[in-house]
C-alpha positions as CSV (number, residue, x, y, z in Angstrom):
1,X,-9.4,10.7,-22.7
2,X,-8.2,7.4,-20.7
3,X,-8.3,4.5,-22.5
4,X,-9.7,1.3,-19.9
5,X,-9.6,-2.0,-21.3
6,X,-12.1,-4.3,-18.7
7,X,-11.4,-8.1,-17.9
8,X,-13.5,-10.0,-16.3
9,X,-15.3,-14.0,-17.5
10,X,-18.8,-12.2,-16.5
11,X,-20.3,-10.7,-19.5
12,X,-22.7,-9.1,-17.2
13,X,-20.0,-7.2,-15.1
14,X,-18.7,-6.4,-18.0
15,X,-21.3,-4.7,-19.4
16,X,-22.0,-3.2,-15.8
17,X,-18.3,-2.2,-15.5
18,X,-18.2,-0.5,-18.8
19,X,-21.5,1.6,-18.1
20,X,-20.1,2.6,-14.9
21,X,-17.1,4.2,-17.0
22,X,-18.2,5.5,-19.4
23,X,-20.5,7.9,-17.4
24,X,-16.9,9.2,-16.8
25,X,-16.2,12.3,-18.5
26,X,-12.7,11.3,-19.0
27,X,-12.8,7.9,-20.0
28,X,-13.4,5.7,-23.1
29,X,-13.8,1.9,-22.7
30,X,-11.9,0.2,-25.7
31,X,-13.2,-3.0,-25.3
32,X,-14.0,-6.0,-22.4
33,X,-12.0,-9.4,-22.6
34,X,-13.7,-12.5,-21.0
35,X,-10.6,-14.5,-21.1
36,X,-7.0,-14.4,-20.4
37,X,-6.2,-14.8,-24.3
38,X,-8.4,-12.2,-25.4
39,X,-6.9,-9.8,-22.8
40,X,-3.8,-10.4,-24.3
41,X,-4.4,-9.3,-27.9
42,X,-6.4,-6.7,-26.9
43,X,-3.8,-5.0,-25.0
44,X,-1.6,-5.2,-27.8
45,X,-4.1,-4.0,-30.0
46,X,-6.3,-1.4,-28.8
47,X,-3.5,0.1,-26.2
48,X,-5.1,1.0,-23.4
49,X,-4.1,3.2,-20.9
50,X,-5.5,0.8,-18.0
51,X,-6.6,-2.2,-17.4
52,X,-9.1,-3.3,-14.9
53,X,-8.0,-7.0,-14.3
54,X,-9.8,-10.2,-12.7
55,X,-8.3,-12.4,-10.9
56,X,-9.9,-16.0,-12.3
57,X,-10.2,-16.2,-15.9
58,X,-11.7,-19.2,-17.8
59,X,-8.2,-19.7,-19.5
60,X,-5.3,-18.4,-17.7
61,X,-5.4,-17.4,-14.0
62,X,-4.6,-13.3,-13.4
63,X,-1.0,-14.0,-12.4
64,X,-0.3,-15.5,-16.0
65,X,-2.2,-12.3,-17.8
66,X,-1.1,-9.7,-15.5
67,X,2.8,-11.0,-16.1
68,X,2.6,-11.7,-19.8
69,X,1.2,-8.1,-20.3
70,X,4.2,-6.5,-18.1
71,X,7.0,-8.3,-20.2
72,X,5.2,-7.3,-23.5
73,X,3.1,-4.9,-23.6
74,X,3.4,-2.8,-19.9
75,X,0.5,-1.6,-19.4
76,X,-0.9,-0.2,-15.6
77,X,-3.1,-2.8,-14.4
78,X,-5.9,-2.6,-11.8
79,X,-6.9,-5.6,-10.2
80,X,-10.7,-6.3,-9.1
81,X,-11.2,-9.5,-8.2
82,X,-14.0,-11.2,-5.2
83,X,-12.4,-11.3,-1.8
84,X,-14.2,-13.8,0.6
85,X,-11.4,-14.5,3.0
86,X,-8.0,-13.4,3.8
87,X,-6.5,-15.8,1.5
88,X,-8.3,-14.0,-1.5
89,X,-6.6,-10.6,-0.4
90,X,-3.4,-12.1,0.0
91,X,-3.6,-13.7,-3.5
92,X,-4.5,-10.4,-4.7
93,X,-1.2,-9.1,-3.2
94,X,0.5,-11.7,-4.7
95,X,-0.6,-10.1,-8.0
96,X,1.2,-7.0,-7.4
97,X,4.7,-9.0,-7.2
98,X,4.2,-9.5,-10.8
99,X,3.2,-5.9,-11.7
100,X,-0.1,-4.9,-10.8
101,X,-0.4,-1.5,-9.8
102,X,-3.7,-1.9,-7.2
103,X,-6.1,-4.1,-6.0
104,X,-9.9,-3.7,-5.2
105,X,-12.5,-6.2,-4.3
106,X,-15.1,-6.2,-7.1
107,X,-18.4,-4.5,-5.4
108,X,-21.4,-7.4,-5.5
109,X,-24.1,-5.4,-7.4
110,X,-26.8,-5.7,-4.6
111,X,-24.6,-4.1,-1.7
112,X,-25.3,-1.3,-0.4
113,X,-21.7,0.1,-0.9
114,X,-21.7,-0.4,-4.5
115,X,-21.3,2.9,-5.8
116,X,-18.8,3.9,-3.4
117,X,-16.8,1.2,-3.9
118,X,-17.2,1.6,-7.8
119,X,-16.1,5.3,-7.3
120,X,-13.0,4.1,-5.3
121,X,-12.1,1.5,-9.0
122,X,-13.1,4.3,-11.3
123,X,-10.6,6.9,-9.0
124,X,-7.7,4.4,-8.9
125,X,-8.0,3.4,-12.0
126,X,-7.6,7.3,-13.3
127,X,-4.9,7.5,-10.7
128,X,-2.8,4.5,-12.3
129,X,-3.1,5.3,-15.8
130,X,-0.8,8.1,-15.4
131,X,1.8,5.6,-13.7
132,X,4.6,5.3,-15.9
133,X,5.0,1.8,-16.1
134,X,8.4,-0.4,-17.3
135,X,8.6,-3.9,-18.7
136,X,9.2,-6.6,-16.7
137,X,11.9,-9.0,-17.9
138,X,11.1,-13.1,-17.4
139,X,9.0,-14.5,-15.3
140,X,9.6,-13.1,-12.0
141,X,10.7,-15.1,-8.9
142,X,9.5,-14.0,-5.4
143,X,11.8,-11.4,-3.5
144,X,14.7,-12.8,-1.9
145,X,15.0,-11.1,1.5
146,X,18.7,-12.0,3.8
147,X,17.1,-12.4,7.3
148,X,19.6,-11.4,10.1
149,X,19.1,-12.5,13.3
150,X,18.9,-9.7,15.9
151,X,22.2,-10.6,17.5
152,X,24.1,-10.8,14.1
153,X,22.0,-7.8,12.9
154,X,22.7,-5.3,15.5
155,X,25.7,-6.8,17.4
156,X,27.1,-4.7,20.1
157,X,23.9,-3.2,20.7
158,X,23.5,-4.1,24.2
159,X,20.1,-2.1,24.8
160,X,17.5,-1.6,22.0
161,X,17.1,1.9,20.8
162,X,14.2,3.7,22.4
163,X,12.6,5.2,19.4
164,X,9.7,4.7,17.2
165,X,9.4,4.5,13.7
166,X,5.6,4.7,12.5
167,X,4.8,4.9,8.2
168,X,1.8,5.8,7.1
169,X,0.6,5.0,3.5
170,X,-2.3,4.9,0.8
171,X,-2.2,4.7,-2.7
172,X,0.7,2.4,-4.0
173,X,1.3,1.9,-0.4
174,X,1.5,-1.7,-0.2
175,X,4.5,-1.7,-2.7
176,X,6.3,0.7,-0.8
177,X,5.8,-0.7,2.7
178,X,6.7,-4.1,1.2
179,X,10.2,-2.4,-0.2
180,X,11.0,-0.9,3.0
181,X,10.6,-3.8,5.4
182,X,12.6,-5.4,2.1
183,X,15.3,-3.3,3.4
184,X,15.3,-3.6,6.7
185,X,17.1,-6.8,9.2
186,X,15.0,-9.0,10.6
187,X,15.2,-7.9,14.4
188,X,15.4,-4.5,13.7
189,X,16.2,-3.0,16.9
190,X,12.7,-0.6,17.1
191,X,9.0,-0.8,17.0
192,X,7.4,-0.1,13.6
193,X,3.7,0.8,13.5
194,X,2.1,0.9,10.1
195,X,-1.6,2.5,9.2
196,X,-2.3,1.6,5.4
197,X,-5.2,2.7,4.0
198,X,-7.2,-0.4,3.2
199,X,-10.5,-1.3,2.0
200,X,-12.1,-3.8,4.4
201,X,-11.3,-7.4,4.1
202,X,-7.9,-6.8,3.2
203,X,-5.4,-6.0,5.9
204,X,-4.8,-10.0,7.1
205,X,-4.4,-10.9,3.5
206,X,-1.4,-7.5,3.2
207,X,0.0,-9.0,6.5
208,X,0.3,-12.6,5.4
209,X,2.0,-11.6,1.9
210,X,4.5,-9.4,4.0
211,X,5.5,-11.8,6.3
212,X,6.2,-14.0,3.6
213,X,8.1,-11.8,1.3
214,X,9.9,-10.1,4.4
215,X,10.4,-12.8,6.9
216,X,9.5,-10.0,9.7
217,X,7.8,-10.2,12.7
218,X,4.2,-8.8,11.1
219,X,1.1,-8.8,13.3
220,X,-2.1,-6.7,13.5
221,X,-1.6,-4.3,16.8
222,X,-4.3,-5.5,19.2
223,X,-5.6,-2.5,21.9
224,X,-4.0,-2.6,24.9
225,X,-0.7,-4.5,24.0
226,X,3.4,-2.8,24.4
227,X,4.7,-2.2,21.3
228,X,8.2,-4.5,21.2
229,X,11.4,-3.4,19.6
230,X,11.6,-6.2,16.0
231,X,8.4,-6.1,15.9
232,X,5.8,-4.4,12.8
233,X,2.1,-3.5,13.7
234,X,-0.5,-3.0,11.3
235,X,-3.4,-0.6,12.1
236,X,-6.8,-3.4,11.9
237,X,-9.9,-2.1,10.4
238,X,-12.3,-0.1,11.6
239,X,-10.1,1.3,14.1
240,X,-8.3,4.3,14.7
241,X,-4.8,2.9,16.4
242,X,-2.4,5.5,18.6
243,X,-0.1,5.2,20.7
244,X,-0.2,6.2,24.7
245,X,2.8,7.8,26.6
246,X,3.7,4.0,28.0
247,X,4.0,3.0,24.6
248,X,0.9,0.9,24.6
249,X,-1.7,0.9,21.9
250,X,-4.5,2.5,22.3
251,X,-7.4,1.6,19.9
252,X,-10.7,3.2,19.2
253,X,-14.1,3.4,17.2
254,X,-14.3,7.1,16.8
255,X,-15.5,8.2,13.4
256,X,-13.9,7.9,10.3
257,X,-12.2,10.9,8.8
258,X,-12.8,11.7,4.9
259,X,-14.5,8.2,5.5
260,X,-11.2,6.8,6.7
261,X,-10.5,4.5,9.7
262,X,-8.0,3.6,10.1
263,X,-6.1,7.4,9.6
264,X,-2.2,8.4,9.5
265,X,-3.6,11.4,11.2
266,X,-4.7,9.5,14.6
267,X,-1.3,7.7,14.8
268,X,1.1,10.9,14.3
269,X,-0.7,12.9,16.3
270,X,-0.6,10.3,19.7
271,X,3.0,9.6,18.7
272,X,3.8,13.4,18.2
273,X,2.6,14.1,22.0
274,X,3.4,10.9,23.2
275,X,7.1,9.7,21.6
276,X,7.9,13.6,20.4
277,X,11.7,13.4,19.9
278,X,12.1,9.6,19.9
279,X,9.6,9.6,16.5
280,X,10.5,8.7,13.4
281,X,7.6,9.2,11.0
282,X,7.7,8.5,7.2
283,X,4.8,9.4,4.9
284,X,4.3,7.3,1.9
285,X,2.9,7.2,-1.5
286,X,-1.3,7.9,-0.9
287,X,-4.0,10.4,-2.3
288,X,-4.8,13.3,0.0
289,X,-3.3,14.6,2.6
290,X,-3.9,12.6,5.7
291,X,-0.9,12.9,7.7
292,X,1.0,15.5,6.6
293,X,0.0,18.1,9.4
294,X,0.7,15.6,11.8
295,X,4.2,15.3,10.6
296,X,4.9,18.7,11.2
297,X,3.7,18.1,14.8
298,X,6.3,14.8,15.2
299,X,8.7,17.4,13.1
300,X,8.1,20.2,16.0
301,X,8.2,18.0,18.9
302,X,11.3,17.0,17.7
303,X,11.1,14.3,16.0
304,X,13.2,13.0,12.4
305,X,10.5,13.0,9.5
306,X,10.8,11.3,6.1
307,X,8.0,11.7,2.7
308,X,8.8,10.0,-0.1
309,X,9.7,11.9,-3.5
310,X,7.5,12.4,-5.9
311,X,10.1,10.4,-8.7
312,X,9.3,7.4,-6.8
313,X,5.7,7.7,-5.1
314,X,2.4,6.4,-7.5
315,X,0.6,9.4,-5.7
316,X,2.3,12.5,-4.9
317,X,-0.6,13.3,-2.4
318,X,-0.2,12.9,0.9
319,X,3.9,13.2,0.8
320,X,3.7,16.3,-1.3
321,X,1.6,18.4,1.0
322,X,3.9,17.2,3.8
323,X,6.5,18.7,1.7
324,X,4.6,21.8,0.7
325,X,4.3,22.7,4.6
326,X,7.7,21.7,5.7
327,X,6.9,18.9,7.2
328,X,9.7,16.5,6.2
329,X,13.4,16.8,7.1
330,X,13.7,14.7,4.6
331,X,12.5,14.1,1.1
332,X,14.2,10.8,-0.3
333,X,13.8,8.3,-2.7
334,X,11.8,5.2,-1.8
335,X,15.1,3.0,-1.8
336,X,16.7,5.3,0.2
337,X,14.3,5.4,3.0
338,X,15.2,1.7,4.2
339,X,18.7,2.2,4.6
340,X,17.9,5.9,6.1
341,X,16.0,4.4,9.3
342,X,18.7,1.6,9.6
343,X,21.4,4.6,9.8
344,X,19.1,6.8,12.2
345,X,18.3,3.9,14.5
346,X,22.2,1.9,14.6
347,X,24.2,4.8,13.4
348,X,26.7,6.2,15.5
C-alpha cells in the first residue's frame, strides 16, 4: 500500500484529492495538511511514501516546505499547484531545483479534463513513490553553469559539425534535460531538438527555467525555421515537430499518439530518414515506450544512439524498451551522457 500524504490550503481539494485516492487499490491517504507547518510534522510523523505538494501555502510558500522536507525528512514530493501563465510553470520548475520529483497543474473540478488529469497525478504519484530519494544538505543555491563562448568553446573548429543531436524525454525528463544542457558549452557546435512530454501550459515556463539555469540558446522550434548549430529547440504543444531533409522544421496537427502530441516517435522517425548517419538520438527517463522503435531506425540508418540507465532514470520505460530491442549503442549514466555528445560532436 502507498502511503500519500496531500497538501494543499483548500480543505475542499483536500477532501476531493483524498477521495480521488483512495478509490486506488494501492493507496492509503495518511492524512491532508492545510499549511506549510502542518506538512512538516506530518511527514515526520506519519511517513509517507509521497507527497502531493501545493505550491502557495497560508504559512510557508512550497519552496520553503518542499526544501525543509528534503534536508530532514526526504520524502518524493509531487507538486500540484494552479498554472495560469508561463510564469506559474516556470515557478513550478523552480520547485524541482529544490527536490521535487514532478509537477502537475491541479485539474479545476468543473473541466472537462478533470479525471484525466487526476489519473495523470494519481499515475505519477505511484511512479515517484518508488524513487529512491536522498537528503538534501543546506539550503540549495541555483546551478552554477561556466558559459563558454563558441570561439573559446570549440576553438579550431573552423566549420560546425553537421550533425544533429535530438533527446526525447518524459517522466523525470525535465531533470535530466536540465543536467545535460548543464553539461554542455554554451555554443555547442550542433543543433539540439528536444520533445518533452508536457502537459499543456507548461513548455514556455520549462524553457524560461532552462535558459536560466543553462545560459543556452533555448527557444520553442517555430514550423518552417533552419535548425542552427548552438541552438536548443523545444517541441511546442499540440504539435508534432520533425525535421525535413533541408534541416527545416516541419510542424503538424496530426493526432495525438497514446494521447501524446507532441511524440519522440514523430521526431526520430523524420530525423532517422532525413539526418540518418549524422543523428545522434538520446532517449531519456519517461513511461512507455514512445521512441524506442524509432531509435532503432536512427540506429539502422546509421546513426550514434544513447538511453539512459536504469540506475539513473526515474522511469525505466521508454529507455529500457529501447534497450530491450537493441536500440542503443549506448546505455550510460545520465552524467555521462553530457560529456558523451561533447566527445562525439568535437572529438577527434
Amino acid at each position: 500500500m502507498i502511503k500519500v500524504l496531500i497538501v494543499d490550503d483548500s480543505k475542499s481539494v483536500c477532501e476531493l484529492f483524498k477521495e480521488m485516492f483512495n478509490r486506488e487499490d494501492d493507496f492509503e491517504v495518511v492524512g491532508c495538511a492545510e499549511d506549510g507547518a502542518s506538512a512538516l510534522r506530518m511527514v515526520k510523523d506519519l511517513a509517507p511514501d509521497v507527497v502531493t505538494m501545493d505550491v502557495n501555502l497560508p504559512d510557508f510558500d512550497g519552496f520553503t516546505v518542499t526544501r525543509s522536507i528534503m534536508e530532514e525528512s526526504p520524502v518524493p514530493i509531487v507538486i500540484v499547484s494552479a498554472v495560469y501563465s508561463s510564469s506559474d510553470a516556470e515557478l513550478g520548475f523552480r520547485l524541482l531545483d529544490t527536490g521535487a520529483l514532478s509537477f502537475h497543474d491541479k485539474p479545476a473540478l468543473n473541466s472537462d479534463d478533470f479525471y484525466g488529469q487526476m489519473a495523470e497525478i494519481i499515475m505519477s504519484a505511484r511512479l515517484m513513490s518508488e524513487v529512491r530519494v536522498v537528503r538534501r544538505k543546506g539550503r540549495l543555491k541555483k546551478d552554477n553553469c561556466i558559459k563558454i563562448s563558441e570561439d573559446t568553446a570549440f576553438e579550431g573548429l573552423h566549420n560546425y559539425p553537421k550533425e544533429v543531436i535530438c533527446i526525447g524525454a518524459s517522466t523525470g525528463g525535465p531533470q535530466a534535460v536540465k543536467a545535460i544542457l548543464m553539461s554542455l558549452p554554451v555554443g555547442f557546435p550542433a543543433p539540439i531538438i528536444v520533445i518533452q512530454h508536457m502537459s499543456s501550459g507548461f513548455t514556455a515556463g520549462m524553457v524560461n527555467w532552462l535558459i536560466d539555469n543553462t545560459g543556452h540558446n533555448i527557444k520553442i522550434a517555430e514550423h518552417g525555421e533552419i535548425i542552427r548549430p548552438g541552438v536548443v529547440y523545444f517541441g511546442p504543444e499540440e504539435y508534432h515537430l520533425e525535421v525535413s531533409a533541408d534541416r527545416k522544421v516541419v510542424l503538424s496537427e496530426s493526432p495525438a499518439v497514446n494521447g501524446i502530441r507532441p511524440t519522440v516517435s514523430a521526431l526520430f522517425d523524420s530525423v532517422a530518414r532525413n539526418i540518418g548517419r549524422l543523428a545522434v538520438a538520446v532517449l531519456l527517463t519517461g513511461m512507455g515506450r514512445d521512441g524506442a522503435d524509432e531509435l532503432l531506425k536512427i540506429r539502422r540508418s546509421g546513426g550514434h544512439t544513447i538511453a539512459q540507465n536504469r540506475e539513473t532514470s526515474i522511469v525505466f520505460g521508454m529507455p529500457g524498451e529501447a534497450v530491450r530491442i537493441g536500440a542503443a549503442v549506448q546505455v550510460l549514466p545520465l552524467e555521462k551522457i553530457g560529456p558523451e555528445l561533447v566527445n562525439h560532436i568535437c572529438g577527434s
